[in-house]
N, CA, C and O of each residue as an XYZ file, in Angstrom:
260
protein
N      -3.020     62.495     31.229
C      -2.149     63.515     30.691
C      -3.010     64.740     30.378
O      -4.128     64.514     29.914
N      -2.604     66.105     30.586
C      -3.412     66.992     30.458
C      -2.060     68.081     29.794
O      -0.916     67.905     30.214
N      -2.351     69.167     28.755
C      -1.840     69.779     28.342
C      -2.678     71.237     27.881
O      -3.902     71.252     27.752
N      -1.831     72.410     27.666
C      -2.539     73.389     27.226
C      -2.092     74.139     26.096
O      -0.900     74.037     25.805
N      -3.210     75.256     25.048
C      -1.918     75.514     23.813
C      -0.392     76.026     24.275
O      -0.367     76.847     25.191
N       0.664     75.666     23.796
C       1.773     76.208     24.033
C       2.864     75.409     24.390
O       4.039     75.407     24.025
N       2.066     74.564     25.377
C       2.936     73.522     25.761
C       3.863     72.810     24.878
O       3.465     72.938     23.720
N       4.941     72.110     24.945
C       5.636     71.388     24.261
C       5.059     69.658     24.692
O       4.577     69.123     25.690
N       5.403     69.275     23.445
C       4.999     67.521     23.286
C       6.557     66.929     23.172
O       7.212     67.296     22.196
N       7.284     65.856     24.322
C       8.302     65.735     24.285
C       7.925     63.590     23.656
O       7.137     62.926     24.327
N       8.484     63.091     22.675
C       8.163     62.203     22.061
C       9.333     61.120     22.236
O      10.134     61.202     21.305
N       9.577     60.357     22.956
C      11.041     60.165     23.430
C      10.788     58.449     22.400
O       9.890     57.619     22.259
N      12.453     58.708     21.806
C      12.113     57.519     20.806
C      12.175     56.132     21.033
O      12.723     55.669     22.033
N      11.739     55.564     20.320
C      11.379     53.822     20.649
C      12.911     53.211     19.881
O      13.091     52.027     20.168
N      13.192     53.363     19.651
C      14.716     52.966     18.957
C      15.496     53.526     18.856
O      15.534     54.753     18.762
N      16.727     52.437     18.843
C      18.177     53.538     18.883
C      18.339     54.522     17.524
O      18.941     55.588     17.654
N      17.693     54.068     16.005
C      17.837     54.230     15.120
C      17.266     55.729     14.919
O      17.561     56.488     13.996
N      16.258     56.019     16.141
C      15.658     57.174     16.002
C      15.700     58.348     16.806
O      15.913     58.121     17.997
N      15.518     59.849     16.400
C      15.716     60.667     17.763
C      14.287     61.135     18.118
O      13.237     60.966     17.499
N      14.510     61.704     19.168
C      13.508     62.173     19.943
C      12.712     63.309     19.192
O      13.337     63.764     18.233
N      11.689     63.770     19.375
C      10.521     64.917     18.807
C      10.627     65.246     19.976
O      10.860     64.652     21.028
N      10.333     66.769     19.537
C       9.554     67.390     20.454
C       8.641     68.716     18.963
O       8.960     68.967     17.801
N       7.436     69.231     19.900
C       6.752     69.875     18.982
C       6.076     70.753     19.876
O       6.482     70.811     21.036
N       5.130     71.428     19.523
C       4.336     72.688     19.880
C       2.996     72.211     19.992
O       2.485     71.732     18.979
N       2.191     72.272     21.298
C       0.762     72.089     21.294
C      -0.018     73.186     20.340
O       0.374     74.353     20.350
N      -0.685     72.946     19.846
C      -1.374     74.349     18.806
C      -3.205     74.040     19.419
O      -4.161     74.806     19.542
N      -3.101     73.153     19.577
C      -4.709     72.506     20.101
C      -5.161     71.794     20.616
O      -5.170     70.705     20.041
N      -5.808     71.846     21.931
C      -6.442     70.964     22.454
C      -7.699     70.437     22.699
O      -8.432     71.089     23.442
N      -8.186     69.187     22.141
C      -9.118     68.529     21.278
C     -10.031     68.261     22.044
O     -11.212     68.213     21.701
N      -9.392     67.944     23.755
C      -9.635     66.753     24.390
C     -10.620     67.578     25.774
O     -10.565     68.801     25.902
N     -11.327     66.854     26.556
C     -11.922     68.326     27.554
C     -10.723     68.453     28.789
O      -9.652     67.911     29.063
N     -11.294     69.141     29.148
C     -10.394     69.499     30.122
C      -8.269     69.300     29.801
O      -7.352     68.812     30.462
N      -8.348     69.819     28.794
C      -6.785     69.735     28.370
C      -6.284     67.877     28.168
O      -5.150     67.402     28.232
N      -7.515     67.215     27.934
C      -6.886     66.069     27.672
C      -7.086     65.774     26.292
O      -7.847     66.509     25.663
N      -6.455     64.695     25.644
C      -5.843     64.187     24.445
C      -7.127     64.082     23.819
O      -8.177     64.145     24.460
N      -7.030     63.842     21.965
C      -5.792     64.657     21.490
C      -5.459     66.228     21.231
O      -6.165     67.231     21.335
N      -3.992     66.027     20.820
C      -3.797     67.475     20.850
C      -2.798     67.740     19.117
O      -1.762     67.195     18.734
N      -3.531     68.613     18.550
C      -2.712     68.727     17.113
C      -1.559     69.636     17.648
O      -1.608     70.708     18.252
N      -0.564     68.913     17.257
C       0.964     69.284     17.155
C       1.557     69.652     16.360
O       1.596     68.917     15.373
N       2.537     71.269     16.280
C       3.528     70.961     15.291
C       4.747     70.922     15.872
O       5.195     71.610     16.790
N       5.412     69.745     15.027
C       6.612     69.018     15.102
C       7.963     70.045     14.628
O       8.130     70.213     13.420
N       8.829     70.661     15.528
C       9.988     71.232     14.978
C      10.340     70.842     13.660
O      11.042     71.692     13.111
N       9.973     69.373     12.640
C       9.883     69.732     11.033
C       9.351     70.531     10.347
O       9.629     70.819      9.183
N       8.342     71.057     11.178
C       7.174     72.004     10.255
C       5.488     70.902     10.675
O       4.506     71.363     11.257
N       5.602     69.737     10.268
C       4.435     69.236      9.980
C       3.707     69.412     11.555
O       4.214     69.588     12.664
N       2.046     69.255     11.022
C       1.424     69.203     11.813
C       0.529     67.608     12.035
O       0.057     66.919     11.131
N       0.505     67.396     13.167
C      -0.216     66.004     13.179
C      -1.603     66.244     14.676
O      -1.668     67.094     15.565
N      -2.468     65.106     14.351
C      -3.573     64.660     15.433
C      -2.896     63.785     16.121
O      -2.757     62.627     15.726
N      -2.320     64.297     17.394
C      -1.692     62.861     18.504
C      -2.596     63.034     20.009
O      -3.012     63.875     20.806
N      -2.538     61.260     19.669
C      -3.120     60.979     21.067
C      -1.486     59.972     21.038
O      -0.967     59.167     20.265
N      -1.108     60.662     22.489
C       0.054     60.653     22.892
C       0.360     59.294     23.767
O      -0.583     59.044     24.518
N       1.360     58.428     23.850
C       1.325     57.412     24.767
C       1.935     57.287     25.383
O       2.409     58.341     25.808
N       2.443     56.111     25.946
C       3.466     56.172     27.280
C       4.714     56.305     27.362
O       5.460     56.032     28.303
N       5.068     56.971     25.793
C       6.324     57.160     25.352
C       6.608     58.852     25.326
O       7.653     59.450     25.066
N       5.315     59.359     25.686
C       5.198     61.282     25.515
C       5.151     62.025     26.940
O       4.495     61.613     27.896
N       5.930     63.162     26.937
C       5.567     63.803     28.180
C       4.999     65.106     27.410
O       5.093     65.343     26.206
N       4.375     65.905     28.433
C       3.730     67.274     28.281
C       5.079     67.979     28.993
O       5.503     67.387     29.986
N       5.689     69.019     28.632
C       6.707     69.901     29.104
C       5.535     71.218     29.051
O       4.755     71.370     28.110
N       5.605     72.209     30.397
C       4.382     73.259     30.570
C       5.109     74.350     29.381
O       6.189     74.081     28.855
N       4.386     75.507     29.090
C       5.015     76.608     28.284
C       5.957     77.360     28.880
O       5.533     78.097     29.770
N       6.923     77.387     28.690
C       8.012     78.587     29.458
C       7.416     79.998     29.863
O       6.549     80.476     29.132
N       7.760     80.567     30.788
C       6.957     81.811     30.944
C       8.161     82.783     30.614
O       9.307     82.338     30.662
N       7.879     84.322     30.225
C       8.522     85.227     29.537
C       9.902     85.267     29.973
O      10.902     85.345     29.259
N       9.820     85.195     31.444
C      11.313     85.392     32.367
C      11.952     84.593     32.334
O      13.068     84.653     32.851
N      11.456     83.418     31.650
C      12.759     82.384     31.960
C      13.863     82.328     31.065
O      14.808     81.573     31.297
């Protein structure tokens, strides 16, 4: 998985009980754009994720879209 700042972190949930995240790359930790990457989470909070087979990288939207 490789990501860059801007990108979105899409967190798709493990239970029905729960919804999906998505958040904001702010940093990438890892070389070459790999993990981890501190995130903030559309709550506000910020976290250190090393992301698993439950996460996609969505790229940054560009201005025109």
């Amino acid at each position: 998985m490789r990501a860059a700042v801007g990108d979105q972190l899409h967190v798709h949930s493990r239970t029905v009980e729960e919804t999906d995240r998505t958040g904001v790359i702010l940093e990438v930790r890892g070389d070459s754009g790999e993990p981890p990457y501190v995130v903030r989470f559309d709550d506000g909070h910020e976290r250190l994720v090393y992301p698993g087979p439950d996460c996609m990288v969505e790229p940054r939207r560009s201005p025109e879209s």
